[in-house]
N, C-alpha and C positions, 0 to 999 in steps of 0.2 A: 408443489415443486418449489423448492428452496434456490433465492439466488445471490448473491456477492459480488461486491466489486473487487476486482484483482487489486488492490492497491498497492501493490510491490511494483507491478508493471506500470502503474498510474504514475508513482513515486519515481518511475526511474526514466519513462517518457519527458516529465518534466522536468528531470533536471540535465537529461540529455540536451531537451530542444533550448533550454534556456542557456546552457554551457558556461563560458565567462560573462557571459551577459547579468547584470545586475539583479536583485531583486524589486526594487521598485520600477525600471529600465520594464522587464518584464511584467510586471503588473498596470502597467502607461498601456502597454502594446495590446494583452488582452482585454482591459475593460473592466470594471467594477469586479478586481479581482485584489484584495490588499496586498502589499509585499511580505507579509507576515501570515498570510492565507496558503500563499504559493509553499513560504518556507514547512510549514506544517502538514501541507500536502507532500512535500518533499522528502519529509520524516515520518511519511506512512499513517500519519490522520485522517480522516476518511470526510472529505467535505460535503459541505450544504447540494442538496440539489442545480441549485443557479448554479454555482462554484464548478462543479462537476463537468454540468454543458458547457458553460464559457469554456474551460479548458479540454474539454474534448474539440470544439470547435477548431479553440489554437493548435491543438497539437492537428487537425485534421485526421483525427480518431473516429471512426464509429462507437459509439454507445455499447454495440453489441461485442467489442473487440474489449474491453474491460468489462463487463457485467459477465459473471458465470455462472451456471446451473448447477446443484451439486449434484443435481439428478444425472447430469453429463459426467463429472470429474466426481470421482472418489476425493475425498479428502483424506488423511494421514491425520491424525490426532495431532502431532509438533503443526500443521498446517491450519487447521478448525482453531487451537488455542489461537494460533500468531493473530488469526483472524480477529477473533474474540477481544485479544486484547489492543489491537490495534482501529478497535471498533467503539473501547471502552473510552466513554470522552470526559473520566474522572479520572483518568491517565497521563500523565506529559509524554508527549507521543517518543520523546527521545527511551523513558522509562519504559517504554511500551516494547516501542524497538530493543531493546536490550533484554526486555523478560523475553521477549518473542525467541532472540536468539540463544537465548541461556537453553529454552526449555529446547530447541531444536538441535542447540550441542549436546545434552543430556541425553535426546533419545537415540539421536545417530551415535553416543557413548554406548550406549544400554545395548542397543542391534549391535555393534561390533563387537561386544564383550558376549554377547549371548553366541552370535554365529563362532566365536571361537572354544566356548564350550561344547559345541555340536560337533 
């Protein structure tokens, strides 16, 4: 059994709870957490184990509410890639994000041009 972390939802927890609040402001508050750790988590990088806890902590997440099974959830091909690449840490996570969403505009392009030939 295969599992993942959501990091879209990780990505947007945090910068939900964090809001106008700072990045170092935010990094003071949770702990052995860099202001440049956060911003990376923020942009879909997928952090260190310590990293992960610490900010589950802060956000008051359970572990189990971001960790997914794919044996539970089907993935979508545009979904596995974003994973993939947003997984890949020879990537700048902004490049990452951008392939992630190119490939996801392409295939939701590809199914609408297909369903309109049908």
């Amino acid at each position: 059994m295969g599992s993942y972390l959501d990091i879209e939802r990780l990505a947007s927890l945090v910068r939900s709870k964090r809001g106008s609040c700072g990045l170092r402001e935010t990094a003071l508050i949770i702990g052995n957490v860099s202001p440049s750790t956060i911003s990376r988590v923020e942009n879909g990088k997928i952090p260190d184990m310590d990293t992960f806890l610490a900010l589950c902590d802060w956000l008051e997440v359970p572990l189990s509410e971001l960790i997914k099974n794919t044996e539970d959830e089907h993935l979508d091909t545009p979904e596995a890639i974003s994973i993939q690449l947003r997984a890949d840490k020879n990537l700048d996570p902004a490049i990452a994000n951008a392939l992630a969403s190119l490939v996801k505009a392409a295939y939701k392009d590809l199914s609408q041009q297909k369903n309109k030939e049908e």
